[in-house]
C-alpha positions as CSV (number, residue, x, y, z in Angstrom):
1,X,0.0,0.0,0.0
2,X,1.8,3.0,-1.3
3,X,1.1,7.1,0.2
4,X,-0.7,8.9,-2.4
5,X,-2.8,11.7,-2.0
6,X,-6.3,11.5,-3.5
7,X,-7.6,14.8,-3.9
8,X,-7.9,14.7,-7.7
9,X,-10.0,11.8,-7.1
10,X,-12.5,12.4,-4.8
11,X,-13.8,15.5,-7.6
12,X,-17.2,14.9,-9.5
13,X,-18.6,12.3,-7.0
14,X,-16.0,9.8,-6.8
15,X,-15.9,7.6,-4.1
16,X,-12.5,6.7,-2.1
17,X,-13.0,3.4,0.2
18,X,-10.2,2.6,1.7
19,X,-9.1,0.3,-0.5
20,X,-10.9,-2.8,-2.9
21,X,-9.3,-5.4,-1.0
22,X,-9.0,-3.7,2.4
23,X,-10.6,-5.4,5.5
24,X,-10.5,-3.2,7.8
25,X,-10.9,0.8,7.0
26,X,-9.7,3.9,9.2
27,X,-10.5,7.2,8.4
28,X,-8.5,9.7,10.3
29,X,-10.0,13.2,10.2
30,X,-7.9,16.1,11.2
31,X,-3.9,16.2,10.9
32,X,-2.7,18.3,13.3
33,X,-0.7,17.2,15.8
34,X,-3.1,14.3,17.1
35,X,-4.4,13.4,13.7
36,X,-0.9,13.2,12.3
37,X,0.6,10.9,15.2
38,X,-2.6,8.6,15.3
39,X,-2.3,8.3,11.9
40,X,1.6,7.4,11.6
41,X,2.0,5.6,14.7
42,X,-1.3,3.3,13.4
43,X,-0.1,2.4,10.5
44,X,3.2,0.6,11.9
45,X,1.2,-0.5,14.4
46,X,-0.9,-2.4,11.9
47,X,1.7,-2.9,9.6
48,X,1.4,-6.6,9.4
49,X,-2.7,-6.6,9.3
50,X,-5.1,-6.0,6.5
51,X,-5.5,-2.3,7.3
52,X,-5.7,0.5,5.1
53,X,-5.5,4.2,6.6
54,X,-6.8,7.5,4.9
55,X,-6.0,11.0,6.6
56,X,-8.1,14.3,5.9
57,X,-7.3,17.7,5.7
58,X,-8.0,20.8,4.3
59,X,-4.3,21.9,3.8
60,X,-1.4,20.0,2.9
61,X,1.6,21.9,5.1
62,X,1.4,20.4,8.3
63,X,0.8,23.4,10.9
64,X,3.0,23.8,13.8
65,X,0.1,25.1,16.3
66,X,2.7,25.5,19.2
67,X,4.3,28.5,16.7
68,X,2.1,30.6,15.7
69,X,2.7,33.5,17.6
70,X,6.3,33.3,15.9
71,X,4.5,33.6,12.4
72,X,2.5,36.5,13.9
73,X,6.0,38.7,15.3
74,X,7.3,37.8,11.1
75,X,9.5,34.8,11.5
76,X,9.9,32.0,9.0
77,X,9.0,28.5,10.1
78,X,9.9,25.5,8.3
79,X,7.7,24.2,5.3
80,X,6.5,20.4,6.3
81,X,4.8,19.2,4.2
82,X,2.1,16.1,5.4
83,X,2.6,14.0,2.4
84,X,6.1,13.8,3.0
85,X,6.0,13.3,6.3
86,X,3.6,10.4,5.5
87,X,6.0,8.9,3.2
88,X,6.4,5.2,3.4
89,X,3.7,4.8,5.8
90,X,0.9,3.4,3.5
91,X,-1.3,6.1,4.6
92,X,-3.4,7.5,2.2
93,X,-4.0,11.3,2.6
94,X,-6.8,12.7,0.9
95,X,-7.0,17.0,0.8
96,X,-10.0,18.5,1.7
97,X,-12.2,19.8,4.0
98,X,-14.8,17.2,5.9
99,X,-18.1,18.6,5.2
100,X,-20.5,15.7,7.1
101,X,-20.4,12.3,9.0
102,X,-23.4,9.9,8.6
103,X,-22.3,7.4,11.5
104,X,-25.3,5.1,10.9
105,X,-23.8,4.1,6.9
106,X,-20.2,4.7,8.6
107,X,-18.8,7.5,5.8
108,X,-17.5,10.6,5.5
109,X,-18.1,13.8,2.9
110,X,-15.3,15.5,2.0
111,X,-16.0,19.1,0.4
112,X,-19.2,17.9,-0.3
113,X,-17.8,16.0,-3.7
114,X,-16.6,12.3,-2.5
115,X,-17.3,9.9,0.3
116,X,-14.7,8.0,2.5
117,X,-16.4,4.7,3.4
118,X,-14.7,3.8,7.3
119,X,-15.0,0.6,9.6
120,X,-13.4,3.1,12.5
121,X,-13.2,6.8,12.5
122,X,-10.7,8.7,14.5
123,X,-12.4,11.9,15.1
124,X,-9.2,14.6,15.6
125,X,-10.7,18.3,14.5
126,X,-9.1,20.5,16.9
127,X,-10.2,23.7,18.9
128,X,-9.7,27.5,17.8
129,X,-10.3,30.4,18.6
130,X,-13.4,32.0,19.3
131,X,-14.2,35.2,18.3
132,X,-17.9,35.0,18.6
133,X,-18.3,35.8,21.8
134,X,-17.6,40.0,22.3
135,X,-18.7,42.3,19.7
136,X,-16.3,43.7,17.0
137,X,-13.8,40.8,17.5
138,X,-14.2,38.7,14.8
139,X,-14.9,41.7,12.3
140,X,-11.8,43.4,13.7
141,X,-9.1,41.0,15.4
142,X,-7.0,39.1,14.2
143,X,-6.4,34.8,15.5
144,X,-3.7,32.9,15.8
145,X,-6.2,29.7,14.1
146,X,-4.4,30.0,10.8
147,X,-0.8,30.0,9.6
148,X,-1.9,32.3,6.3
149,X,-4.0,34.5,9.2
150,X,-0.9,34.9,11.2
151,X,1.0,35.4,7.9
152,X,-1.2,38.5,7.2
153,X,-0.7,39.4,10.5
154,X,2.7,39.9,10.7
155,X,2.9,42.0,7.5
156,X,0.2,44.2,9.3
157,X,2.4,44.3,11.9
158,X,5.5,45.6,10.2
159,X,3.4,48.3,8.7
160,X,2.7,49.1,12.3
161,X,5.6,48.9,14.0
162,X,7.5,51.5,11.3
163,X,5.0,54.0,12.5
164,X,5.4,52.9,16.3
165,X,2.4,52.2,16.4
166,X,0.2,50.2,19.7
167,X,-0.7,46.4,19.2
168,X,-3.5,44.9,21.7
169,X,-3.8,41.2,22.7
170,X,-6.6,40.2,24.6
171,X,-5.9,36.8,26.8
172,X,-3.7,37.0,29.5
173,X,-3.3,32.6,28.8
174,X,0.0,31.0,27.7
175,X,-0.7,32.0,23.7
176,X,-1.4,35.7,24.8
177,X,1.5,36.0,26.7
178,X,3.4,34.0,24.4
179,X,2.2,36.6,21.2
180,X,2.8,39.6,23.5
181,X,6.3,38.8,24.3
182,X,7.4,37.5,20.8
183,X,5.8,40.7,19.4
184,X,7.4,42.8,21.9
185,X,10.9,41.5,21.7
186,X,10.2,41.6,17.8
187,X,9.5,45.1,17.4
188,X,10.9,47.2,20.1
189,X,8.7,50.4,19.1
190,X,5.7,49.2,19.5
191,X,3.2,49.8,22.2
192,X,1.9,46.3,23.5
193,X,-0.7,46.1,25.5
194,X,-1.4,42.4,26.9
195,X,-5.9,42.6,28.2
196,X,-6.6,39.9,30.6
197,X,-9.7,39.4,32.6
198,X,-7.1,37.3,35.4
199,X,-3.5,37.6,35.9
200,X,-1.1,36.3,33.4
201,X,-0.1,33.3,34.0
202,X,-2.7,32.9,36.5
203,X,-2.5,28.9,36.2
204,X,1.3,29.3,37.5
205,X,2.7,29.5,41.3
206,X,3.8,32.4,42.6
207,X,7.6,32.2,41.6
208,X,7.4,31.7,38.1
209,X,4.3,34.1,37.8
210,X,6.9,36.6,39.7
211,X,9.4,36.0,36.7
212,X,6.8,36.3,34.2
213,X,5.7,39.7,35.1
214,X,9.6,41.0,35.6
215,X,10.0,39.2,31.5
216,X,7.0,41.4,30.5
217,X,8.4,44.5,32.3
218,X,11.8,44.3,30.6
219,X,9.7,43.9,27.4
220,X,7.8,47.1,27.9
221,X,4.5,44.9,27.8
222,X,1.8,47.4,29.8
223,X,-0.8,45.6,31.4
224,X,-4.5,45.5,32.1
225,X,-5.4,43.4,34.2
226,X,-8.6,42.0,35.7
227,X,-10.5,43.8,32.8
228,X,-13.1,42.4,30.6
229,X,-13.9,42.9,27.2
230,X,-16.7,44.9,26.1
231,X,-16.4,45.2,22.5
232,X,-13.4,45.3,19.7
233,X,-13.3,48.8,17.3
234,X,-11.1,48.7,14.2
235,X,-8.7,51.2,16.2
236,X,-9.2,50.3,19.6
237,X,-10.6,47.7,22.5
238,X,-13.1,48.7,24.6
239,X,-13.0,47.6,28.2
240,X,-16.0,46.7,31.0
241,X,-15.1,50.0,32.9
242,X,-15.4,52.5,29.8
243,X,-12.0,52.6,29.1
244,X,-10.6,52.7,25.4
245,X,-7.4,50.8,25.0
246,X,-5.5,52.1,21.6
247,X,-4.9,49.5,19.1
248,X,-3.8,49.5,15.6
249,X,-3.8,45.9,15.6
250,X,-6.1,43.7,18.2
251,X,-4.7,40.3,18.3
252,X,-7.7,37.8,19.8
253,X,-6.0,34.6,21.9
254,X,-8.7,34.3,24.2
255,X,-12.2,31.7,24.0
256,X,-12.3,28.8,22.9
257,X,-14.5,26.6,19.7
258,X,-14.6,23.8,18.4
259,X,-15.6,22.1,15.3
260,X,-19.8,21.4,14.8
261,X,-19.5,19.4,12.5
262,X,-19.8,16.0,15.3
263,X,-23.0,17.6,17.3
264,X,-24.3,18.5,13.6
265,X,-23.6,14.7,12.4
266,X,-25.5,13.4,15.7
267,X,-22.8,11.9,17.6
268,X,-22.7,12.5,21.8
269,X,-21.2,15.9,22.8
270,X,-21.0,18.0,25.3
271,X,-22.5,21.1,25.7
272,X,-19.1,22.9,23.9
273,X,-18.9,20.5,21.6
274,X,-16.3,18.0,21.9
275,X,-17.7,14.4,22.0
276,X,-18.3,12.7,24.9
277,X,-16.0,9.2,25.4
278,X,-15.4,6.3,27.7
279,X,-12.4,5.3,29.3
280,X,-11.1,4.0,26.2
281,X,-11.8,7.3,24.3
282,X,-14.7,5.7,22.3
283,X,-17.9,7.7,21.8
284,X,-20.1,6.8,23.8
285,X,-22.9,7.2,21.3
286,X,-21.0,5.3,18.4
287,X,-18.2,3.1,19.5
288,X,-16.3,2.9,16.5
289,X,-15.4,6.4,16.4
290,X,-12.5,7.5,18.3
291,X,-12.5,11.2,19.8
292,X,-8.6,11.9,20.5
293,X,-7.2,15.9,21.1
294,X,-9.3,18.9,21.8
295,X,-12.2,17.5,19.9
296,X,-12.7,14.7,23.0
297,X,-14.0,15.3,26.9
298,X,-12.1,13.2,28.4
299,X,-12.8,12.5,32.0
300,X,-9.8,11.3,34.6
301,X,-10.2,11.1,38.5
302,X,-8.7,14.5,38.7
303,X,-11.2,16.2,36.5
304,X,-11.4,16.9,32.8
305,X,-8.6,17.3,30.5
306,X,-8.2,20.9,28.6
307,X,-7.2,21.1,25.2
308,X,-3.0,21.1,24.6
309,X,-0.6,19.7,23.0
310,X,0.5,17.9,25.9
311,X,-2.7,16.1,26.4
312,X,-3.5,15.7,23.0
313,X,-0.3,13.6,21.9
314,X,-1.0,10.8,24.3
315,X,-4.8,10.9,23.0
316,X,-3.7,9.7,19.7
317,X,-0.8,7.4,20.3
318,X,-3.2,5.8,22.9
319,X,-5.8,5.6,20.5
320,X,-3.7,4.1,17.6
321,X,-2.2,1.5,20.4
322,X,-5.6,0.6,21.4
323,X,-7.0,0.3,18.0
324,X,-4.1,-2.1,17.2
325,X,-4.6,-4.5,20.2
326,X,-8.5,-4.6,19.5
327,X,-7.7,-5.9,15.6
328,X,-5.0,-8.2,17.4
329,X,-7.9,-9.9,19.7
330,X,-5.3,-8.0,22.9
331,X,-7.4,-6.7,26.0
332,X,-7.1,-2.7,26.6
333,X,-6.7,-0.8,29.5
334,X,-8.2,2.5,30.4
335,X,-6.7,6.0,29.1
336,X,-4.6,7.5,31.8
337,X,-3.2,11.0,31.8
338,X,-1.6,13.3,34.3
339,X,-0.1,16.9,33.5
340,X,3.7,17.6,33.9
341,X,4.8,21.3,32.6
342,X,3.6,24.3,31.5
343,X,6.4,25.9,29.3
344,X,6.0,29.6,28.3
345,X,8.0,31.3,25.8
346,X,9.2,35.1,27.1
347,X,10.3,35.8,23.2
348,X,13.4,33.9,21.4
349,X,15.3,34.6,24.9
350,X,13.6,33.8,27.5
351,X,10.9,31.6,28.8
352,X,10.1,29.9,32.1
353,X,8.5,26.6,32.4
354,X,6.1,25.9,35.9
355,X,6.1,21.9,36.4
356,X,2.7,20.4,37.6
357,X,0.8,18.5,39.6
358,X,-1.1,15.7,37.4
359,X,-4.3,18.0,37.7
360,X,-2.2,21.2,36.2
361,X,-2.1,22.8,39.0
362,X,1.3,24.4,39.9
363,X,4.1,22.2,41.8
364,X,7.0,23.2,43.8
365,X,9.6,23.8,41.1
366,X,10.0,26.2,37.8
367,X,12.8,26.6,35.3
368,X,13.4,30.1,34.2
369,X,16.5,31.9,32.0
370,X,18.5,29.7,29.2
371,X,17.6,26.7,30.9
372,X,13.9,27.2,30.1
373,X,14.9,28.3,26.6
374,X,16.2,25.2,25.4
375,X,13.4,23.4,27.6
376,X,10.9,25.0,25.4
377,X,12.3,24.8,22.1
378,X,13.1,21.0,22.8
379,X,9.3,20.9,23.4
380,X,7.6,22.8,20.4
381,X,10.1,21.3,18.1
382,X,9.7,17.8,19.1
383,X,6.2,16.4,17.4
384,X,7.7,16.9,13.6
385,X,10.6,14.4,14.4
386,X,8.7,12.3,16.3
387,X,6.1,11.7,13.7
388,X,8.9,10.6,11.8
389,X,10.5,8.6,14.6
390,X,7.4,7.1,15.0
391,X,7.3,5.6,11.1
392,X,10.1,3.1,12.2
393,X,9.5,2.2,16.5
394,X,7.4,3.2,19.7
395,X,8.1,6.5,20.7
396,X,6.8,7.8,23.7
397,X,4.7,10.9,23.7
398,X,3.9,11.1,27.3
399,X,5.9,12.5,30.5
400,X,3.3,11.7,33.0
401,X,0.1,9.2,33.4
402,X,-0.7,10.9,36.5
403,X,0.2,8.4,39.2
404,X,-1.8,7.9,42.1
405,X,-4.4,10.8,40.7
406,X,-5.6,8.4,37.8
407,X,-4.7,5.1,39.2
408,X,-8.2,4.8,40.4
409,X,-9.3,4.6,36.8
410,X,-7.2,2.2,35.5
C-alpha cells in the first residue's frame, strides 16, 4: 500500500473506500498534531494486518500550532509538508475539507464531492479560537487559528511597528502572553498592551508568575489586568469600565470553539462540543469512532482534560495502540493521563517553564533563564521528528500518566 494523496480523485462524486481489498478501514479526520501521530503511529502499528488508513485535511503543510505567535511577530518556520511526512507509511491522505459524517452508513463527505467509506473513524478536529463571543472581535481582530492569518498578520504588523504604532492582545493565557512577548521582543517600538480578565499566567505559582511579570516588564509589555472585554473597534478595545485601550492591531487569543460538525452529524457531545468518550476514548454514542485531542471530553479522577498539546499527543498514540490490540484480539486498558509542565516562551530569549501536579495545578519547582529556553524549544520542536521517529518504532509521547491521581481509573 503506497502514500498517495487523493484529492484529484475524490472530484465529481468519486468515491474513495479505503481500498478494494481492504478489510478493515480507518479514516483519520484532522492532521494536526493528534491526527498526524494517530495516523503514523497506526499504520506501523498495523503494519502486518489488513488495514488501510486515509487521513483528511483541508491543507497540505502540516501546521505547527505551538508556533504561531512566531509567524504572527514575522519569523519564518519551516515548510512540512504532510505528504512527505507520511512517506512510506501506507497512509493514504486525501485533501479536503470534511463537510459531514453519517455514523449510521459509517462515511464521511469530503468538500461535499466524495465519500470515505470507514469501519473506525478517529475523530481529531481540533479547537480554535473563538471570536464570537464579544462584539467587534471577529470583524476586527485578528487569530492565531491559521498559519496564512498569522501570515497577514505579521505583515500588518510591520506596517505598524514602522510607525510605532500600539498592538493589543486580549488573553492573559500562555498563547497571549506568548504573542505579546514575541511581538514585543520583535519590534521594540511598539506599544503592546497584553488585556486579561485574570492575571497572566494565573495557572502558574507564585515564583514563576513573579518572573513572568519581571520578563513582561523588561519587554515594555503594559498591562490590564482584571478587565473584561466589552467590544473590539477597528482602532481600539473597549473595556467593561469604559476605558478605550489604543490599538492598531487587536490580536484575539482568548475563548475557545470547536468544530460542529460531530454535534451537527448526531454523535454524543458536550455542551461545547467536543464528544463525549469512555475510558477507552470511544464515543459513547458510536463506538467505532474515536475522539482523540481537543475534539474529546475526556474524564480522569482529577477532573477533565483541557485542550494542549501535551494532552493531545497521548490521546492519539493511545488511541492508535488501542485500535491495534483490538484488531490483534489484545485486551485494553483504560486512558490515563496526568499533567507535567507548562512551558511559556518570554520571546526567542527567554521563557520559564512551571512543572505540575497531574491536575495542572502548579508544583514546587520552575525553570526560568537559558535553561527554560532550550526546555521550550526542545518541546515545540519535538512532534515533527517524532512523527517521523514514530514511522520506524514506539516513541513515547507522554511524560506523566498521572500516578496515584488516575490510578483509580485504571
Amino acid at each position: 500500500m503506497s502514500t498517495a494523496s487523493r484529492s484529484d480523485s475524490m472530484r465529481g462524486g468519486g468515491r474513495v473506500t479505503g481500498g478494494p481489498t481492504a478489510k478493515h478501514r480507518i479514516v483519520v479526520l484532522g492532521a494536526g498534531y493528534t491526527g498526524m501521530l494517530a495516523a503514523v503511529r497506526l499504520a506501523r502499528r498495523t503494519r502486518k494486518l489488513d488495514v488501510a488508513i486515509t487521513l483528511v485535511n483541508p491543507s497540505a503543510r502540516f501546521t505547527e500550532r505551538l508556533r504561531m505567535h512566531q509567524v504572527a511577530a514575522g519569523q519564518r518556520l519551516a515548510d512540512n509538508r504532510i505528504p512527505e511526512i507520511l512517506a512510506g507509511t501506507g497512509v493514504e491522505f486525501v485533501q479536503g475539507w470534511a463537510t459531514s459524517i453519517d455514523p449510521d452508513a459509517q462515511r464521511v463527505y469530503v468538500d461535499g464531492t466524495g465519500t470515505l467509506h470507514y469501519d473506525e473513524l478517529i475523530y481529531a478536529l481540533g479547537s480554535s479560537t473563538d471570536t464570537g463571543i464579544v462584539p467587534g472581535a471577529a470583524d476586527h481582530a485578528w487569530t492565531l487559528n491559521d498559519p496564512r492569518t498569522a501570515h497577514r498578520f505579521s505583515e500588518h504588523l510591520a506596517v505598524v511597528a514602522a510607525k510605532s504604532g500600539t498592538v493589543a492582545v486580549c488573553g492573559g493565557g500562555l498563547t497571549g502572553i506568548e504573542a505579546a512577548t514575541e511581538i514585543a521582543e520583535s519590534y521594540p517600538g511598539l506599544r503592546v498592551t497584553l488585556i486579561s480578565s485574570t492575571e497572566p499566567g494565573a495557572m502558574m505559582g507564585d515564583k514563576a508568575r513573579a518572573y513572568l511579570n519581571k520578563a513582561l516588564d523588561r519587554l515594555g509589555v503594559a498591562r490590564e489586568v482584571g478587565q473584561v472585554v466589552t467590544k473590539v473597534l477597528p482602532d481600539a478595545v473597549e473595556l467593561a469600565d469604559g476605558e478605550l485601550v489604543s490599538a492598531d492591531l487587536t490580536l484575539w487569543t482568548t475563548g475557545v470553539r470547536v468544530s460542529p460538525l460531530a454535534a451537527q452529524s448526531g454523535i454524543e457531545t458536550d455542551a461545547r462540543g467536543l464528544i463525549v468518550v469512555d475510558p477507552t476514548l470511544r464515543s459513547v454514542s458510536h463506538p467505532n469512532i474515536h475522539a482523540i485531542g481537543d475534539a474529546a471530553a475526556v474524564r480522569q479522577a482529577w477532573g477533565q482534560i483541557h485542550g494542549t498539546c501535551q494532552s493531545g499527543l497521548p490521546t492519539a498514540a493511545y488511541t492508535a495502540d488501542t485500535i491495534a490490540r483490538q484488531l490483534k484480539g489484545k485486551t485494553v486498558k483504560p486512558f490515563r493521563f496526568g499533567y507535567f509542565h507548562q512551558p511559556v516562551s518570554l520571546g526567542r530569549k527567554d521563557a520559564v517553564i512551571q512543572f505540575t501536579k497531574a491536575d495542572d495545578t502548579p508544583g514546587r519547582f520552575y525553570l526560568t533563564g537559558r535553561a527554560a529556553v532550550l526546555y521550550k524549544e526542545g518541546v515545540s520542536s519535538s512532534p515533527v521528528p517524532s512523527f517521523k521517529l514514530s514511522k520506524k518504532m514506539t516513541v513515547s509521547v507522554q511524560l506523566s500518566k498521572g500516578g496515584k491521581a488516575t490510578r483509580a481509573t485504571a
